[in-house]
BAFI-3210 file (N, C-alpha, C; in Angstrom, 3 decimals, decimal comma, padded with zeros to 6 digits):
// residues 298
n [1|2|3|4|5|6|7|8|9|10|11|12|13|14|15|16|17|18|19|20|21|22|23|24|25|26|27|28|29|30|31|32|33|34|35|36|37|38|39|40|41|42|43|44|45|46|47|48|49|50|51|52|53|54|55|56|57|58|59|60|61|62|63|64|65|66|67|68|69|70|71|72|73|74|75|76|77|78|79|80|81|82|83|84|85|86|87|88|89|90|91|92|93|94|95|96|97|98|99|100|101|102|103|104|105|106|107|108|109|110|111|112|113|114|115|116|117|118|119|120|121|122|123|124|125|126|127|128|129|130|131|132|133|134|135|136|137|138|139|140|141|142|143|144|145|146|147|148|149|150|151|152|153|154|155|156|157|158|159|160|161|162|163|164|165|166|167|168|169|170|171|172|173|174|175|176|177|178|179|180|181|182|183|184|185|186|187|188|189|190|191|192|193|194|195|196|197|198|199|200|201|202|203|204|205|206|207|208|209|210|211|212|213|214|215|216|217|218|219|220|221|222|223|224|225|226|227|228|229|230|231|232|233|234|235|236|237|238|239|240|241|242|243|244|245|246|247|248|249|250|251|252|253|254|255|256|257|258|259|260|261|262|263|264|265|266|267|268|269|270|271|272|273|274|275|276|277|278|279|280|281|282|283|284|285|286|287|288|289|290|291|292|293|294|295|296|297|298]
n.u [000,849|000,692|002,383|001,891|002,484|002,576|002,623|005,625|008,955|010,315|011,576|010,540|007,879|007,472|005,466|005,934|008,881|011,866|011,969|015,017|016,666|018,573|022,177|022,135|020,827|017,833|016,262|014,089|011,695|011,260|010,583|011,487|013,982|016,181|015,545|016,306|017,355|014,843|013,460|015,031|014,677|012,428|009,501|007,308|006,757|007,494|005,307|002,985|001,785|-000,286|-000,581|-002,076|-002,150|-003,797|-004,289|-004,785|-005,183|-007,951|-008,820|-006,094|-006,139|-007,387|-006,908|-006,319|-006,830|-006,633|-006,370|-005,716|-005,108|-003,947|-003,312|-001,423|-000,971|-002,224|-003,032|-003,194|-005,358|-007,904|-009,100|-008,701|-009,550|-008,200|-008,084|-007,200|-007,326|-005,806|-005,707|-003,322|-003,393|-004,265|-002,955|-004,481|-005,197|-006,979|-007,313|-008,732|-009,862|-010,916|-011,463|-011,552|-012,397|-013,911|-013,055|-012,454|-010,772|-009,651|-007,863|-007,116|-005,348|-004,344|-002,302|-000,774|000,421|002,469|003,131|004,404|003,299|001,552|-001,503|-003,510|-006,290|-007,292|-009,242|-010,438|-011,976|-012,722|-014,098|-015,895|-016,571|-015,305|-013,818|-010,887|-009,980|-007,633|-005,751|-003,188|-000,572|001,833|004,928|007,236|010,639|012,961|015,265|014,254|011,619|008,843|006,401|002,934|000,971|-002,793|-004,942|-008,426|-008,011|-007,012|-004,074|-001,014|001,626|004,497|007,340|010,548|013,368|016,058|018,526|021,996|024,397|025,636|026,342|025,300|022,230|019,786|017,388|014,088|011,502|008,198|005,784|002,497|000,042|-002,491|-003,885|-002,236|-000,618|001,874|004,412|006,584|010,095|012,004|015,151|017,586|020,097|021,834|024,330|025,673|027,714|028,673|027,288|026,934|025,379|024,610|023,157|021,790|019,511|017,346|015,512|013,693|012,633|014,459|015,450|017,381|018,882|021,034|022,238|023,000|023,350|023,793|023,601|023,859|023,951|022,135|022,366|021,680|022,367|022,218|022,190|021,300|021,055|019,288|018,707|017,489|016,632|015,829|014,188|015,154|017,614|020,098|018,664|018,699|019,267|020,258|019,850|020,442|020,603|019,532|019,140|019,000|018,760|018,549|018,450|015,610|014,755|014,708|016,141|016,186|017,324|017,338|018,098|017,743|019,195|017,161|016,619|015,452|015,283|014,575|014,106|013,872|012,620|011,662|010,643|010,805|008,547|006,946|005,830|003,604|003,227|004,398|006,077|006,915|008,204|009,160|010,599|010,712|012,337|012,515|014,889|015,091|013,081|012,183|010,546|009,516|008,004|006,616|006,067|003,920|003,680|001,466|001,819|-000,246|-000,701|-002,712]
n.v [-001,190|002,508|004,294|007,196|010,428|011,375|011,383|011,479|010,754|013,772|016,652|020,097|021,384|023,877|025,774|023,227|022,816|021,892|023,442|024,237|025,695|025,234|023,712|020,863|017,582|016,656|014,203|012,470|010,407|009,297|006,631|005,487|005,391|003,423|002,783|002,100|-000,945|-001,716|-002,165|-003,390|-006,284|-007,030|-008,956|-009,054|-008,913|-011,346|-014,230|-017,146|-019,925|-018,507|-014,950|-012,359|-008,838|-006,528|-003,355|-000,057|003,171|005,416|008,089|011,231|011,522|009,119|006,112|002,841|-000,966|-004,290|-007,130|-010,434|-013,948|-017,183|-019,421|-021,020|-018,689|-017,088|-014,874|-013,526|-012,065|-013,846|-011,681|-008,572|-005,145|-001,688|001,472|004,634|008,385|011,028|014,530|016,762|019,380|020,476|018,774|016,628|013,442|010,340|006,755|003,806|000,902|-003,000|-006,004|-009,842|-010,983|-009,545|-007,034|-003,433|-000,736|002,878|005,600|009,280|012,001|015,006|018,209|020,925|024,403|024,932|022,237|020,966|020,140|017,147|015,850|012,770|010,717|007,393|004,756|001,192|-001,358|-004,510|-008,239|-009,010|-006,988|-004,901|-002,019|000,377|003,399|006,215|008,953|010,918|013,673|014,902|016,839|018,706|019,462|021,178|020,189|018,228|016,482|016,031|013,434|012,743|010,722|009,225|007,392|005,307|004,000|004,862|004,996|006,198|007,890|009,205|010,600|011,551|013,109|014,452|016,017|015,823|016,778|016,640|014,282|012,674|011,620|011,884|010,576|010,091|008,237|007,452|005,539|004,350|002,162|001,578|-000,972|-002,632|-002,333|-001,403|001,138|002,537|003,308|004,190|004,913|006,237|006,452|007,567|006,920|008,355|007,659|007,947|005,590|004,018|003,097|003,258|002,180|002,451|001,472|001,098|-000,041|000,077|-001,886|-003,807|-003,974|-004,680|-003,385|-003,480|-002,030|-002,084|-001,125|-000,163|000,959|001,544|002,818|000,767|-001,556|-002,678|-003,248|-005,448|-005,772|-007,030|-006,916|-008,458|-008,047|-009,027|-009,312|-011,667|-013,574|-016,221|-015,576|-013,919|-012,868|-013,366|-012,175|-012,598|-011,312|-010,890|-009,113|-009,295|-006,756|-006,403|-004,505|-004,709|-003,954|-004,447|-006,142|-007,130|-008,760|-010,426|-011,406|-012,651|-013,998|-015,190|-016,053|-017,640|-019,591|-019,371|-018,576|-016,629|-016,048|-013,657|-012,854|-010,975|-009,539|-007,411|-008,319|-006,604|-003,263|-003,082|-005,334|-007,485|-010,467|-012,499|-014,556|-016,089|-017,915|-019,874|-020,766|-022,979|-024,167|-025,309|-026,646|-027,765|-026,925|-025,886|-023,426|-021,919|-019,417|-017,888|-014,879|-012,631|-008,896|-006,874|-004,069|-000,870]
n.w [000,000|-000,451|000,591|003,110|004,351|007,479|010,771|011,325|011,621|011,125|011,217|011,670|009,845|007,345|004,718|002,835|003,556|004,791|008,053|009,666|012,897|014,098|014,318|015,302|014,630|013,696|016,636|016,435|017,181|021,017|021,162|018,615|018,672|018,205|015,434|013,096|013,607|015,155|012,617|010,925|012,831|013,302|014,061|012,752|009,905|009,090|007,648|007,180|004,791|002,941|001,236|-000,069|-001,329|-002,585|-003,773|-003,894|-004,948|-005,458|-005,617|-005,117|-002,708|-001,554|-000,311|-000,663|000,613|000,363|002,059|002,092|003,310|003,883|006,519|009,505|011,317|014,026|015,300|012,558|010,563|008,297|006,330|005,519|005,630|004,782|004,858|003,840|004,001|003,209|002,998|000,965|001,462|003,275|006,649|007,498|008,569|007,789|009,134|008,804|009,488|008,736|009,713|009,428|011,798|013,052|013,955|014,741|013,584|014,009|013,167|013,639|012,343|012,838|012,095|013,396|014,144|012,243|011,162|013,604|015,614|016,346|016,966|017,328|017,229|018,824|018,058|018,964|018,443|019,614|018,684|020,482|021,441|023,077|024,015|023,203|023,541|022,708|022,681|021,286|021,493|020,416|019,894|017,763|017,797|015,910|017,204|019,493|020,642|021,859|023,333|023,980|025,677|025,871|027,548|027,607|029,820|032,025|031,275|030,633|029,063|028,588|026,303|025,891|024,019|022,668|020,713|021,659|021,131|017,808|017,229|019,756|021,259|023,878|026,306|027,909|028,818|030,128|031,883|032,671|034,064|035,804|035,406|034,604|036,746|036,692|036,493|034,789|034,142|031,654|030,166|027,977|024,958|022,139|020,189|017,181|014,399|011,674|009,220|011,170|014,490|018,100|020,623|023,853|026,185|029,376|032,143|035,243|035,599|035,582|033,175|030,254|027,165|024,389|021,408|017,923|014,826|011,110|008,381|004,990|001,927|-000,284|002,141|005,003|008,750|011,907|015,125|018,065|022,055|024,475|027,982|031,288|034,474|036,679|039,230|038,641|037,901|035,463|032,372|028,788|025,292|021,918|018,994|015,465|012,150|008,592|005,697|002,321|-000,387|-003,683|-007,184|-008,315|-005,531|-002,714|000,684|003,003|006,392|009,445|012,857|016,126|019,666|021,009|018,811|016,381|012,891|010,285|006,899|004,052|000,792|-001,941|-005,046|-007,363|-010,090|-012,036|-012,184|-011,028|-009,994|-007,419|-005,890|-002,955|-000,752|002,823|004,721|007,928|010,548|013,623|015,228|017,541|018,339|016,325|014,211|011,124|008,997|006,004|003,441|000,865|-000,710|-002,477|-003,807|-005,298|-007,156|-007,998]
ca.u [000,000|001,425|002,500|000,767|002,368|001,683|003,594|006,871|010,592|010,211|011,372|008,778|007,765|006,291|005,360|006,338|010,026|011,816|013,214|015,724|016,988|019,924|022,973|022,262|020,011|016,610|016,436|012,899|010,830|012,311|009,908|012,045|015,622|016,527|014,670|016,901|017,434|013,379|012,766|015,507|014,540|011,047|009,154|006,058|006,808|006,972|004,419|003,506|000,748|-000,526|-001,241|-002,439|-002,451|-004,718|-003,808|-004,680|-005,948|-009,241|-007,801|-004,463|-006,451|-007,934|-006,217|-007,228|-005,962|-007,412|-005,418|-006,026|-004,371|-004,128|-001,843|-001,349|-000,912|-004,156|-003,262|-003,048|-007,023|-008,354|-009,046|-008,587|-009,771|-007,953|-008,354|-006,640|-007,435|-005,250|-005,558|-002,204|-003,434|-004,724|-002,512|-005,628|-005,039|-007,838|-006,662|-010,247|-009,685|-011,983|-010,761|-012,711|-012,220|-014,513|-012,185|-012,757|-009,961|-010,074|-007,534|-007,087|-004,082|-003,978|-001,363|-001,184|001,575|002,706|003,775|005,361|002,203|000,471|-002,826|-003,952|-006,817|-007,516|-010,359|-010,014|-012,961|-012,465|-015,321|-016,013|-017,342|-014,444|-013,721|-009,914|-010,057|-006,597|-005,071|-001,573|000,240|003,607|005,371|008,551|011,354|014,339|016,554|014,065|010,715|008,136|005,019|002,302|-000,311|-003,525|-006,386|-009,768|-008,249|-005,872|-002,632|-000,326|002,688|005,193|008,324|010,798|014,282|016,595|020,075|022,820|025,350|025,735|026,082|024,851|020,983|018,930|016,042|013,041|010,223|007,747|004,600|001,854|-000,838|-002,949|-004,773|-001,481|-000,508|002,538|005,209|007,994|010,715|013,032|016,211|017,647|021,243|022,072|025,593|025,825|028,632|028,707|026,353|026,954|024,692|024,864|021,459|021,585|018,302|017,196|014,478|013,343|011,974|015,907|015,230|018,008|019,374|022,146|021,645|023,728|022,773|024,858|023,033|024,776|023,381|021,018|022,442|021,263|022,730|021,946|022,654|021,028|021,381|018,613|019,130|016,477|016,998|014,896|014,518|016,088|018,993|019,799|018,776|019,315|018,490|020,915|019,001|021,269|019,295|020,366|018,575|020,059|018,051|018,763|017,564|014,455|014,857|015,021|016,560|016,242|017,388|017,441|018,536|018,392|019,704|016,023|016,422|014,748|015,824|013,876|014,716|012,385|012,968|010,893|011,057|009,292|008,254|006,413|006,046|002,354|003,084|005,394|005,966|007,610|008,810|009,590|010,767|010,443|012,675|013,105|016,180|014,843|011,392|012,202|008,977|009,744|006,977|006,993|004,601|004,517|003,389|001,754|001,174|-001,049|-001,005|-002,953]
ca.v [000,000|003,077|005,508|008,251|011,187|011,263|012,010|010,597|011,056|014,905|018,070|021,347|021,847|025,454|025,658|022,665|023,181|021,536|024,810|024,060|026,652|024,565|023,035|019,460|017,006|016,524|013,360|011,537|010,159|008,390|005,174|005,221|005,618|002,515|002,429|000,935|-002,594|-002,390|-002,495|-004,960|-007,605|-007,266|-010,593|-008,685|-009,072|-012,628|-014,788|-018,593|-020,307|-018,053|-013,966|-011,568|-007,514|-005,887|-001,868|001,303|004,593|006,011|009,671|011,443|011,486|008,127|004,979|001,499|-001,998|-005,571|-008,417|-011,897|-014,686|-018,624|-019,673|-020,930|-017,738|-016,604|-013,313|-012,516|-012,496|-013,670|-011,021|-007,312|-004,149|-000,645|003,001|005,714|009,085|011,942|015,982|017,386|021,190|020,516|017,712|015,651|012,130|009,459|005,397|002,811|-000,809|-003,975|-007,356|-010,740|-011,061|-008,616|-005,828|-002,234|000,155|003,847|006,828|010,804|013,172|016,167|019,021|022,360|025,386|024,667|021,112|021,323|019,745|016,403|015,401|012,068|009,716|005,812|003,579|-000,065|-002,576|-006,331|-008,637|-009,062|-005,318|-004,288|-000,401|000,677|004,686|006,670|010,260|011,195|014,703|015,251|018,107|018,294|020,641|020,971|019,023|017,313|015,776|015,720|012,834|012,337|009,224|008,637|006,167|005,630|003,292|005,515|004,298|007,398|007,533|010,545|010,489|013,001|013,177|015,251|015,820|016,943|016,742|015,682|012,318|012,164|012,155|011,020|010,876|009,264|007,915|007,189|004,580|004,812|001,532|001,029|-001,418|-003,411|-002,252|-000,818|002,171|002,424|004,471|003,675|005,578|005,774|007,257|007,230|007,867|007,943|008,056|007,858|004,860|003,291|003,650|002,366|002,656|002,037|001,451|000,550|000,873|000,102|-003,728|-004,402|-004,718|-003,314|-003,655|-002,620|-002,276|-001,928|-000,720|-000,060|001,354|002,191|002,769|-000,539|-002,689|-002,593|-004,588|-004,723|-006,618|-006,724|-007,360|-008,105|-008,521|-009,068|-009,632|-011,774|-014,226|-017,382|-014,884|-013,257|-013,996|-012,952|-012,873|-011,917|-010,942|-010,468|-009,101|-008,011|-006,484|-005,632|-003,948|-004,608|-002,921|-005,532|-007,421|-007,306|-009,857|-010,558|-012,567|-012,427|-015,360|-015,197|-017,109|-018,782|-020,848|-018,906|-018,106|-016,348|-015,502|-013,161|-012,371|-010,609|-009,457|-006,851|-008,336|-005,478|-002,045|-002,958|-006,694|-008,521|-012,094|-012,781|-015,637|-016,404|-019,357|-019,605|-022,269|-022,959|-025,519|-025,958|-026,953|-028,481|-026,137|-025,436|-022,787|-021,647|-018,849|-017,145|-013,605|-011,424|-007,627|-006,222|-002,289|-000,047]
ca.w [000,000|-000,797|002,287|003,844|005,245|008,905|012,114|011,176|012,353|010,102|012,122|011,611|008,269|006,765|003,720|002,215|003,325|006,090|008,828|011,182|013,635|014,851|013,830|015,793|013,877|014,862|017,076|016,247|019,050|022,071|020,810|017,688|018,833|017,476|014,638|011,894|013,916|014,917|011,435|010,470|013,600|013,452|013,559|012,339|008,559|009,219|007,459|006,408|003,941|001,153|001,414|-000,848|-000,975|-003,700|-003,004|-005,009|-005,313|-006,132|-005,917|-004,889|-001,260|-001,098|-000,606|000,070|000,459|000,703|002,653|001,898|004,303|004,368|007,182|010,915|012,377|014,518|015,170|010,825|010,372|006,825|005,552|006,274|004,267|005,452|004,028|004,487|003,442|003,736|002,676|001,337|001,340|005,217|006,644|008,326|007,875|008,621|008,479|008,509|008,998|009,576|009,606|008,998|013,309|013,783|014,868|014,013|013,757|013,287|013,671|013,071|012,552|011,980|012,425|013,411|014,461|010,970|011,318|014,863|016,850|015,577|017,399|017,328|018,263|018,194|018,503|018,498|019,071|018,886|018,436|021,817|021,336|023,707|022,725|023,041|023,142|022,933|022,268|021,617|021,369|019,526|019,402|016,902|017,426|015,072|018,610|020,091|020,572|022,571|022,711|025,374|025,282|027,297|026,819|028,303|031,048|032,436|030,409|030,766|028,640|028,272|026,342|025,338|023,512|022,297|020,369|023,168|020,449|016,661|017,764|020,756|021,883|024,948|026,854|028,811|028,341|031,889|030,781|033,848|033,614|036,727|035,037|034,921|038,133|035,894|036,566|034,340|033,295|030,630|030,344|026,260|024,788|021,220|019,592|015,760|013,659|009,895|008,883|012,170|015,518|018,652|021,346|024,915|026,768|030,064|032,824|036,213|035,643|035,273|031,476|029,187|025,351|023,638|020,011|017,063|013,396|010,167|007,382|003,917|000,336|000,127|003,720|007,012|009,365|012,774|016,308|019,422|022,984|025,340|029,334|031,450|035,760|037,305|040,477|038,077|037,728|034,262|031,232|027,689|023,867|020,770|017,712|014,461|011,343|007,676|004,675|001,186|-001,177|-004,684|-007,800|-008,055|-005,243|-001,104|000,801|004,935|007,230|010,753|013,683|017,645|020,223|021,102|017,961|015,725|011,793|009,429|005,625|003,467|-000,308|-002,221|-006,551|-008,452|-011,326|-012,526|-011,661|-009,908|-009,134|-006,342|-005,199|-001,817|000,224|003,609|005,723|009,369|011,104|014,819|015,208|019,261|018,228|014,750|013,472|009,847|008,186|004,644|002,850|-000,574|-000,967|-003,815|-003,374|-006,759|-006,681|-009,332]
c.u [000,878|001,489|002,148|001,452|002,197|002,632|004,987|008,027|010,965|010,364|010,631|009,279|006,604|006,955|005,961|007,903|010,541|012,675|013,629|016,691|018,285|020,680|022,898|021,101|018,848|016,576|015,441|012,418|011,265|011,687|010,463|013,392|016,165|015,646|015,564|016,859|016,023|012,939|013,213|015,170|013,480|010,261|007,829|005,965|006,798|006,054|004,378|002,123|001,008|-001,141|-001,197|-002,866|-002,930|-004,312|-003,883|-004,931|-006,734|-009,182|-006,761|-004,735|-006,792|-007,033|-006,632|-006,642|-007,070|-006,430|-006,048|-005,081|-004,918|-002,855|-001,967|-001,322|-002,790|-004,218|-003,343|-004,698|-007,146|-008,545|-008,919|-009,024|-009,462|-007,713|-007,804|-006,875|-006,942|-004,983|-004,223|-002,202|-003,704|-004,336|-003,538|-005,428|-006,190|-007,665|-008,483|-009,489|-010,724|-011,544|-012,178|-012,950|-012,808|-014,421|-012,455|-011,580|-009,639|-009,042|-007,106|-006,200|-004,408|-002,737|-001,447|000,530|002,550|003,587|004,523|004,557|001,156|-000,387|-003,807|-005,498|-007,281|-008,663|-010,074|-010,896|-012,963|-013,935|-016,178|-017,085|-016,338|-013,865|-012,336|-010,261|-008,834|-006,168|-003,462|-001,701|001,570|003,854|006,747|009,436|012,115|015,343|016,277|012,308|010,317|007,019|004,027|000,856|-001,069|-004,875|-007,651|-009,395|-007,050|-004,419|-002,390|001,330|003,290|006,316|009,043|011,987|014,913|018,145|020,676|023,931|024,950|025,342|025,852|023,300|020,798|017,752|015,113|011,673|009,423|006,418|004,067|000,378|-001,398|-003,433|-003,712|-000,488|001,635|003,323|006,754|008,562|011,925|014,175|016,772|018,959|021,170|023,506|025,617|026,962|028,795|027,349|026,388|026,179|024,402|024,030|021,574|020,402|017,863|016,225|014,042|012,803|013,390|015,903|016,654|018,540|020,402|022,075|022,868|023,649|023,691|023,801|023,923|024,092|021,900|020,876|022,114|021,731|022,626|021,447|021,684|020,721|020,518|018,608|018,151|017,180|016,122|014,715|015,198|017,557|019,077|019,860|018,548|019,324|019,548|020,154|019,977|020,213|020,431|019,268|019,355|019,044|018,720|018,166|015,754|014,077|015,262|014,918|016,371|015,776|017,763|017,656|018,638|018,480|018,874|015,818|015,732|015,300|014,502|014,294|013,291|013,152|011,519|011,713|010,021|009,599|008,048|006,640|004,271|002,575|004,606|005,524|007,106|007,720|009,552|009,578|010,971|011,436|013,155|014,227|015,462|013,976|011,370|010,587|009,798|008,212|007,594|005,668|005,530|003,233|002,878|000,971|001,306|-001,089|-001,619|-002,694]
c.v [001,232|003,940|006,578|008,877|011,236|011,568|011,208|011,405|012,502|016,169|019,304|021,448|022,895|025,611|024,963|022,568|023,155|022,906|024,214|025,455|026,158|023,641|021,718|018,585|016,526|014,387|012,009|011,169|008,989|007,009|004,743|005,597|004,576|002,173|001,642|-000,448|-002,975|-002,863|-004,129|-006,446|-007,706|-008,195|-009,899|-008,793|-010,787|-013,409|-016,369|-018,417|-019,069|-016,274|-013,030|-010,048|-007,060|-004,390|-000,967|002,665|005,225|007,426|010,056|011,317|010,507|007,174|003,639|000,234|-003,301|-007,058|-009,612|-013,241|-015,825|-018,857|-020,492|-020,219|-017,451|-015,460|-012,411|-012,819|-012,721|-012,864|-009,594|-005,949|-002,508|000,542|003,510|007,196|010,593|013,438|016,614|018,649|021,214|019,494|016,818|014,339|011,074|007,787|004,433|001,547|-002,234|-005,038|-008,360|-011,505|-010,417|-007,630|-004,781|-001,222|001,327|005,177|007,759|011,443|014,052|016,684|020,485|022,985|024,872|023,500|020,798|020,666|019,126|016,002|014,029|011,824|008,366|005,687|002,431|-000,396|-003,794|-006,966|-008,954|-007,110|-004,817|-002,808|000,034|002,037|005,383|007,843|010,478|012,846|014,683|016,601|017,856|019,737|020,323|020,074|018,597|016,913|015,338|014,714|012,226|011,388|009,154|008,315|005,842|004,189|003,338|005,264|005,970|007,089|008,947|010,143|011,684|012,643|014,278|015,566|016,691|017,539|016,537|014,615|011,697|012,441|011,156|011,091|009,717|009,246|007,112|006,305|004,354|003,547|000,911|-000,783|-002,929|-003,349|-001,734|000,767|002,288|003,316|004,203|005,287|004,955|007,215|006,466|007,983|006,610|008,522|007,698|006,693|003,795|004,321|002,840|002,907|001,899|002,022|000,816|000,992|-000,092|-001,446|-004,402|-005,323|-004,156|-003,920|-003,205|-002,603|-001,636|-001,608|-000,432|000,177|002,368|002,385|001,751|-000,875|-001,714|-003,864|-004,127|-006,138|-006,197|-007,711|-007,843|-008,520|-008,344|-009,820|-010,335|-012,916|-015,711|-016,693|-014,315|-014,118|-012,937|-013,478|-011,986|-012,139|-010,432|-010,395|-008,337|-008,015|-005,766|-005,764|-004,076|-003,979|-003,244|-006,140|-006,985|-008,696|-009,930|-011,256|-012,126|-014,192|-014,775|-016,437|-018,509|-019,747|-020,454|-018,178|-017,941|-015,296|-015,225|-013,084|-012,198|-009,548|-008,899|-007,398|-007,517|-004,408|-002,407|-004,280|-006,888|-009,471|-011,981|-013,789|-015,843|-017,902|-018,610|-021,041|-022,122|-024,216|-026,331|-027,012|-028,213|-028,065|-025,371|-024,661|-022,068|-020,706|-018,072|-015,902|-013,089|-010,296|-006,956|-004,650|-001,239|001,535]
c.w [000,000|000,670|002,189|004,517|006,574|010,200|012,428|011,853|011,042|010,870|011,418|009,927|008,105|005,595|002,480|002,477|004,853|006,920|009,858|011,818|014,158|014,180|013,991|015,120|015,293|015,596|016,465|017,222|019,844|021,597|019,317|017,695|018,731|016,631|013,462|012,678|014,585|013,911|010,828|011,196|013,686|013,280|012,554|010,654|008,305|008,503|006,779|005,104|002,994|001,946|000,541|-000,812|-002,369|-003,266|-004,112|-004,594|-005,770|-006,699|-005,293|-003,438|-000,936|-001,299|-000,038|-000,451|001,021|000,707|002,822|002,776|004,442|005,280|008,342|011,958|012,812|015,042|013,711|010,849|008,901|005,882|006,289|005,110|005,428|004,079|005,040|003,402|004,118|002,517|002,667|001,588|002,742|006,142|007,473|007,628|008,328|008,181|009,661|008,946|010,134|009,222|009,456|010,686|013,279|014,476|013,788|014,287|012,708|013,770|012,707|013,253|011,830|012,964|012,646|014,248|013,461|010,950|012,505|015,954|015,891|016,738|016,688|017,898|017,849|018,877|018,117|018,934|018,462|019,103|019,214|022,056|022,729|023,872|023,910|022,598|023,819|022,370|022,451|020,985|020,970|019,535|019,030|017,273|016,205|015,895|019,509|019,929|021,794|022,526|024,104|024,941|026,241|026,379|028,157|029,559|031,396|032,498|030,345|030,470|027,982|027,330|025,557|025,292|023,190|022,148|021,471|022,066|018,820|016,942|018,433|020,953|023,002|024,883|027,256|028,750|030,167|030,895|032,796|033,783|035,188|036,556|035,339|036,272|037,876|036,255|036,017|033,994|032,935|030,121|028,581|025,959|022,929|020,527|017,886|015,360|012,901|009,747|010,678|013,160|016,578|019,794|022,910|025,817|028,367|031,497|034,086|036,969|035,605|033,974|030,973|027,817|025,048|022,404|018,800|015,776|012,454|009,221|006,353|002,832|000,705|001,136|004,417|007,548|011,383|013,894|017,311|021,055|024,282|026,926|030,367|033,426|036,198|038,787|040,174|038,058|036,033|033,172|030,380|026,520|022,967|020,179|016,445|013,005|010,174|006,740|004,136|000,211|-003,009|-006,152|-007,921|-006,930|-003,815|-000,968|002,430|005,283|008,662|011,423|015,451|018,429|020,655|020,042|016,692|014,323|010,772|008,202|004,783|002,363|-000,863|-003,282|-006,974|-009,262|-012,613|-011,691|-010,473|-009,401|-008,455|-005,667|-004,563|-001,480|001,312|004,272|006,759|010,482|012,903|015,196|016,671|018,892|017,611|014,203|012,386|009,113|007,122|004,082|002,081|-000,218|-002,434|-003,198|-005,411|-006,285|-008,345|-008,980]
res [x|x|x|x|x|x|x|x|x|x|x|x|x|x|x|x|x|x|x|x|x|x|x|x|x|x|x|x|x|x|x|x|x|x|x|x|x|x|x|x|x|x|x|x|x|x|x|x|x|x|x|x|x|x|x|x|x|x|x|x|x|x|x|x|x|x|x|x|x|x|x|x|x|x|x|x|x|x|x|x|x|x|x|x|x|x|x|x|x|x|x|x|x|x|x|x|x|x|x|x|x|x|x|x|x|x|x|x|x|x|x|x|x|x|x|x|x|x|x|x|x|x|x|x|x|x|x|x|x|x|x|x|x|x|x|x|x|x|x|x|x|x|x|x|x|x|x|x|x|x|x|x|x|x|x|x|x|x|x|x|x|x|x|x|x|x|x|x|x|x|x|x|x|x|x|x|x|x|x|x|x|x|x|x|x|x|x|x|x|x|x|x|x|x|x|x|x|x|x|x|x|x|x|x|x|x|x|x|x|x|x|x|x|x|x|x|x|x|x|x|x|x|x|x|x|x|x|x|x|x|x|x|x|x|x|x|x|x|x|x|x|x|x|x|x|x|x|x|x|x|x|x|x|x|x|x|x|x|x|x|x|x|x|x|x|x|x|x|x|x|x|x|x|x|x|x|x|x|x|x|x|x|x|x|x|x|x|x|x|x|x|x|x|x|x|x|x|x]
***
């Protein structure tokens, strides 16, 4: 489906034209300070059996997509149909989606103080008729970033960043969930230098990460560390992940220490068609899954 504008890692924009006031690069939001090795380790691209994306455009504002799915997974639902329709003269964005689960999901951005302050809100209801209601706040400088979250069952989530240096940023993020009986606060450093970036994280549950990234031309490559305290004593997960972009043709593979290897490829054919393929193998288990991909786009 084609992308949508929307409250991305983009410091203030007026009139079409990004202004920065400061020499230090803008940071992005503390929930994306390792964002190259989220993307590269992400199980969420994942998939087995057979799935199908239909995806176009009605006009330059409307957009819409229809997901088809044979598999084992039981969180991918059969089918899924999501819209998104977004105003470039007034940045209001609105994203639709209903699954063949019986889930309804619906949220709104807009922007205002000329790109510098996005305003969210979600609804989610699963079939259960459950209703998930949430608001976020962003505010973008040019050297840092602000973002505040709260939902109709008093989930309270702050976080805030900001470059100290070139190559250095921080910052903290607090997450507030009665519901889970929940008080956290995660502590986050980032030092970049040339295509390399290296992310320290850690917070109050005696969680922490270390993370590693490399991004050049096409590659990404990208390590990580996870350490975790608990009354067995510590324990711990490597995650190693690469993608290489070719002129036709992405490639990724990822492996962590739980046993777990998964290789994607995926070939335009055409300019509107693409066939994918992933394997899924756990060595522990001996669970081998296999699924083919096509995404149609007019």
């Amino acid at each position: 489906m084609a992308s949508v504008a929307t409250n991305d890692n983009t410091p203030a924009v007026e009139g079409g034209a990004i202004k920065r006031v400061s020499k230090l690069p803008y940071p992005g939001k503390f929930e994306d300070i390792n964002r190259i090795a989220s993307e590269v380790l992400s199980p969420q691209d994942a998939f087995d059996g057979f799935k199908c994306e239909v995806s176009g455009m009605s006009s330059n504002q409307f957009q819409f997509s229809h997901a088809f799915h044979m598999g084992q997974s039981e969180e991918t639902p059969k089918y899924a149909l999501t819209t998104v329709f977004s105003d470039e003269t007034n940045p209001p964005t609105a994203i639709g989606k209903v699954d063949s689960d019986g889930k309804v999901f619906g949220r709104f951005i807009t922007a205002t103080l000329g790109g510098r302050m996005f305003i969210s809100g979600t609804v989610n209801i699963n079939k259960d008729f459950q209703t998930y209601l949430g608001g976020e706040i962003e505010h973008k400088h040019p050297t840092q970033n602000i973002v505040v979250k709260y939902d109709a069952n008093n989930t309270f989530a702050a976080g805030y960043i900001r470059s100290i240096t070139k190559r250095w940023a921080g910052g903290l993020e607090i997450t507030r969930s009665p519901a889970q009986r929940l008080f956290m606060y995660t502590l986050g450093v980032r030092y970049n230098r040339g295509p390399n970036s290296y992310v320290f994280t850690a917070n109050n549950y005696a969680q922490a990460a270390m993370t590693y990234s490399f991004k050049k031309a096409n590659a990404e490559l990208a390590t990580e560390l996870q350490m975790m305290l608990g009354q067995t004593g510590l324990a711990s997960k490597l995650s190693v992940g690469l993608r290489y972009g070719f002129t036709q043709q992405v490639f990724k593979i990822r492996a962590d220490t739980e046993g777990t290897v998964v290789g994607m490829y995926e070939e335009k054919l055409t300019p509107s068609f693409r066939i994918s393929f992933c394997s899924t193998l756990n060595y522990f288990t001996n669970d081998f899954k296999f699924g083919i991909g096509l995404s149609i786009s007019r």
